[in-house]
Every structure is written in C-alpha cells, then in structure tokens.
C-alpha positions as CSV (number, residue, x, y, z in Angstrom):
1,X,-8.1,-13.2,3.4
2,X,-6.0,-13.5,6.6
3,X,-6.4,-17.0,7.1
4,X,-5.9,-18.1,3.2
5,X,-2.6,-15.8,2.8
6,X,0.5,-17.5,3.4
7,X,3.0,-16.6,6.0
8,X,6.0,-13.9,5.7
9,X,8.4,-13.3,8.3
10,X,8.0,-10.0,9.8
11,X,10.8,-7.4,11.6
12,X,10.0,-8.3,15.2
13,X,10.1,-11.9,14.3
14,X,6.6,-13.0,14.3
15,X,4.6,-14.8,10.9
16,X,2.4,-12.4,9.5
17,X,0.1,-12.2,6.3
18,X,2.0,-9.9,3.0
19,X,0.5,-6.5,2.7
20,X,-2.4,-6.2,0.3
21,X,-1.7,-5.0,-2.4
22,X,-3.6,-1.4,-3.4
23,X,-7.1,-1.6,-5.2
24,X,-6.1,-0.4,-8.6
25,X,-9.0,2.5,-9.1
26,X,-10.2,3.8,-5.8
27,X,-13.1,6.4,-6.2
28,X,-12.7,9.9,-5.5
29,X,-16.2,10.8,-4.6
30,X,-19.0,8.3,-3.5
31,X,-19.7,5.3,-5.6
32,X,-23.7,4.4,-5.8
33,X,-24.1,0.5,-6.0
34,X,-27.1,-0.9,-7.4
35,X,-28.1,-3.4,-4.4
36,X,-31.7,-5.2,-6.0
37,X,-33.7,-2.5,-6.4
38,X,-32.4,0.5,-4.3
39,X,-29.1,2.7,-4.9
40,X,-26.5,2.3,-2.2
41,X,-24.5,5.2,-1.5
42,X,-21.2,3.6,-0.6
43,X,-18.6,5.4,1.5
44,X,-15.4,4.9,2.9
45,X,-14.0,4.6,6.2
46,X,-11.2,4.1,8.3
47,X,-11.3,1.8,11.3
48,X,-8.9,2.0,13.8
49,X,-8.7,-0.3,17.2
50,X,-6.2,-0.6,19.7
51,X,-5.1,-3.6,21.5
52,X,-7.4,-5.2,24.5
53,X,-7.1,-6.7,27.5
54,X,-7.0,-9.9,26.7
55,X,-4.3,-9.6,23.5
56,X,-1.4,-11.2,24.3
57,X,1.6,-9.0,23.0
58,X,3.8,-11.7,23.5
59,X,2.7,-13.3,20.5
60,X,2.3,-12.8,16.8
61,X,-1.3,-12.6,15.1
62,X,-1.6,-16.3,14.3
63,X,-1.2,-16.8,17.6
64,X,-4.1,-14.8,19.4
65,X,-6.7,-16.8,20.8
66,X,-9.9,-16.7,18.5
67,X,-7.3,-16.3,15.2
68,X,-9.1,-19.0,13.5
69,X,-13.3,-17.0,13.7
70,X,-11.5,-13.6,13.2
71,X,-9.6,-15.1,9.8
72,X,-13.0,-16.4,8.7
73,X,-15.0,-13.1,9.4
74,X,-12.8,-10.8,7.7
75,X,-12.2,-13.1,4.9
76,X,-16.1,-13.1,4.3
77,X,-15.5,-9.1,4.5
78,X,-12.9,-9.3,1.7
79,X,-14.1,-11.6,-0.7
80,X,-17.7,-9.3,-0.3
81,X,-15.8,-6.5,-1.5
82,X,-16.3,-4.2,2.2
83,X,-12.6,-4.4,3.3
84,X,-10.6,-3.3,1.3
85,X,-7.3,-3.0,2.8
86,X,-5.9,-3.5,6.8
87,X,-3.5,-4.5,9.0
88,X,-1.4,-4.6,12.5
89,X,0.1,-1.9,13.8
90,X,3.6,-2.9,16.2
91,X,1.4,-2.2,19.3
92,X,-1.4,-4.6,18.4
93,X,-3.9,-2.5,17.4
94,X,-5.1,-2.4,13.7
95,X,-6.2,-0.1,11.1
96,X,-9.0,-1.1,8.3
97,X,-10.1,1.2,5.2
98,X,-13.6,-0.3,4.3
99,X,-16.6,0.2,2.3
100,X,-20.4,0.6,3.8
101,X,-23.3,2.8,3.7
102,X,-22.9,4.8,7.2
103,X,-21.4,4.4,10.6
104,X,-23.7,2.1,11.9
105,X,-23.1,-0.5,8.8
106,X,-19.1,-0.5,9.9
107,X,-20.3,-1.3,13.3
108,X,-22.4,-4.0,12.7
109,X,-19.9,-5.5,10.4
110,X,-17.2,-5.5,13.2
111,X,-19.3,-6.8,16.2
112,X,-19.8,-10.4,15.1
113,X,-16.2,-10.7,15.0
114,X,-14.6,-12.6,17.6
115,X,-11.4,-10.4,18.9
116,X,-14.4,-7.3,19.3
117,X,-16.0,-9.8,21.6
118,X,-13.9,-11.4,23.3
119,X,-11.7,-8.5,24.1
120,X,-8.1,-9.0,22.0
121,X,-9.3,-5.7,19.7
122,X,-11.0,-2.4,21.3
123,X,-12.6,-0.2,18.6
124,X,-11.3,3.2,18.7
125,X,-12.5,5.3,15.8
126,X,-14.7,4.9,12.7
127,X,-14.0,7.8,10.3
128,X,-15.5,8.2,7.2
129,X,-12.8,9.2,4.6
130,X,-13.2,11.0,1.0
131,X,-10.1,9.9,-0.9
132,X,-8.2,12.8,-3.0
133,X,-4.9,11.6,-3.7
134,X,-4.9,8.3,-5.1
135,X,-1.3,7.4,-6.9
136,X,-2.7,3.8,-7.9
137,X,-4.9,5.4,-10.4
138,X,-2.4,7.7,-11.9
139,X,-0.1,4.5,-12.3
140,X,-3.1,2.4,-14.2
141,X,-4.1,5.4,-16.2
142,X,-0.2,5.5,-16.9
143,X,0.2,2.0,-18.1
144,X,-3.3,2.1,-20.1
145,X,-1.8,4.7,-22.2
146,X,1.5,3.5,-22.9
147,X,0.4,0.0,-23.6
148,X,-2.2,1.5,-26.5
149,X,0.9,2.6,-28.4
C-alpha cells in the first residue's frame, strides 16, 4: 500500500507513508486457510533487512531508486492479505510481519521485488513468530461488549 498511501512528514524530515494501522484480531495459534481443495497451514513471520549497498541514506523512501516496482510489489502483498504490517527503520533497513506457509514461501515472495535485487534492501532474518500478547484483540472484544449494552 506504499505507493497508494499519502505522504506524512516524518522526524528526520523526509515524506513517508502513516503507520498501518493494527489488524484488529490477530491469531494466537496457526490459522488453516482453505486454498481450493487443500488446507494451508498459515504462519507468521518476521522479516527483517538491513540497508544495501546501493541505498542511498541521503534520501527518504520515495526517493530510492526502484520506489515505483517496490510500491507495486508490496502493494500486491497487502491487498493479498500476506503482509500485514512493515516499515523503515532510521538506518534504512525494514522490518515486515507477514503471513505464508514456511520459510521458503517468505522468500520467494521477497525475491521478485526490486530493492532485493538491485541491492537497496539486504535480507537479514526470516523468523517465524507465534503471537501471545495481542492488545488489539482485547480492545475489540472490549468495545463488542460495551456496544451490546
């Protein structure tokens, strides 16, 4: 959704996208999806990557080389319901919490994707994460009840 979110200023001065705001029910444990005719076992992940060689930390994320492909990729991502949250870090590296079967899925979803390839993002871990404390879920469980009164 980076390239259809509109523009806030940020801290250091630089146009950025607004944070995303927090899916309202995250799962605890692993969500099965029905894909066709198999069940997916669906996990999630956290992504991090660290600025590469050829990110220029001069300039703001709009203004990378390549912003244009990356936008488009990861909005496909977003609107097919795999990432679900991301963003920058100060030093120009990123952090993505996304949904996919294994390892291997998170890495072929990244590798089409322009700053992976043409060396403005270096991957640096894929961890698969089993989320406990989720205060979003309180909060809607929260305002279900007090709105049935």
């Amino acid at each position: 959704m980076y390239a259809k979110l509109k523009t806030v200023a940020s801290s250091r001065g630089e146009a950025r996208q607004p944070e995303p705001a927090l899916p309202g029910k995250l799962r605890r444990t692993r969500t099965v999806l029905n894909q066709g005719e198999k069940n997916v076992k669906t996990n999630y992940y956290v992504v991090t990557s660290k600025a590469g060689p050829l990110r220029d930390l001069s300039k703001g994320s709009r203004e990378q080389r390549h912003w244009d492909a990356h936008a488009e990729h990861f909005d496909r991502l977003v609107d097919g319901g795999v990432i679900m949250m991301g963003g920058p870090f100060d030093d120009g590296g990123a952090m993505l919490i996304v949904r996919a079967e294994s390892e291997q899925d998170v890495r072929q979803m990244l590798s089409p994707d322009p700053w992976y390839q043409h060396g403005l993002l270096l991957l640096e871990s894929i961890r698969r994460w089993d989320i406990f404390i989720d205060k979003g879920r309180k909060e809607t469980e929260t305002l279900h009840l007090d709105h049935s009164r």
